[in-house]
N, C-alpha and C positions, 0 to 999 in steps of 0.2 A: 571102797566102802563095802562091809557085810551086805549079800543080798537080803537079809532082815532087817537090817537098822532100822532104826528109828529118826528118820530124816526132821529134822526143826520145822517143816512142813507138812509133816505127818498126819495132824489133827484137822489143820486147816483145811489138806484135801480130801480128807477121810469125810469129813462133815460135808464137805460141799459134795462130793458123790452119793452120801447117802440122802442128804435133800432133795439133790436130784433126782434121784432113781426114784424117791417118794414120789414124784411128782406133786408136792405139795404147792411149790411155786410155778409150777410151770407156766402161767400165766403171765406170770414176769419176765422180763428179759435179764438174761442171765449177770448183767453187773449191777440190777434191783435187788435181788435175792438176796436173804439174809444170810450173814457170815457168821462162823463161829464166831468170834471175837466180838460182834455186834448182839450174840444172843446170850454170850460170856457175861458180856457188857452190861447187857438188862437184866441178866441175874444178879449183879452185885448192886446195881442201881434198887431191885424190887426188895431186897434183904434191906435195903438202908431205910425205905420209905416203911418196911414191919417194924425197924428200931430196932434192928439189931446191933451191937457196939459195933464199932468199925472195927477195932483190933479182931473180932471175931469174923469180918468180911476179910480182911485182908489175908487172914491165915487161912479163910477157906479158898480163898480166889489162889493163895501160893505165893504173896506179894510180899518184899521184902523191906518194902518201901510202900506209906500208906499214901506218898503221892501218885504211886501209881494206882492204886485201889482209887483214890479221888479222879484219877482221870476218865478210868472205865466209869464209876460212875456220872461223868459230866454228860450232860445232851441231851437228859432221859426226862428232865422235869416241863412242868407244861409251859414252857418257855420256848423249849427246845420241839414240842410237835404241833404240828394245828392238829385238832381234834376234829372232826365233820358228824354229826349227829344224822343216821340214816333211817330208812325204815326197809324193816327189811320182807315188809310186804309181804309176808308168808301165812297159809291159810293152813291150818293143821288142822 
């Protein structure tokens, strides 16, 4: 392999190093933390709940098959999360 290629894993680890290094999740334990594919995921889910045609998700998602455009978006509707209403006690 070129020592540049571009490994089928590329994106995957690239995003979870720069997550990291944010320390945005560091709170979480490292196999809580949100994956590319999971935030992929809620961006084709968030385009469908705006109404946008699917054919127009799946061409942006890259999907060649709009079953697979359906799968990313499965999981994401309120079915799929429990919601917890908090307060977030802050005095400004």
């Amino acid at each position: 392999m070129h020592w540049n290629a571009v490994t089928p894993d590329y994106l995957t680890k690239s995003f979870a190093q720069a997550r990291d290094d944010s320390k945005a999740y560091a709170d979480l334990p490292a196999g809580e933390r949100p994956t590319f594919h999971e935030i992929r995921a809620l961006g084709a889910w968030l385009y469908e709940q705006q109404g946008f045609e699917q054919e127009y998700i799946q061409a942006l998602m890259g999907h060649t098959d709009v079953k697979m455009t359906e799968h990313y978006q499965a999981g994401h509707g309120d079915n799929a999360v429990v919601y917890m209403k908090v307060k977030a006690d802050l005095t400004l």
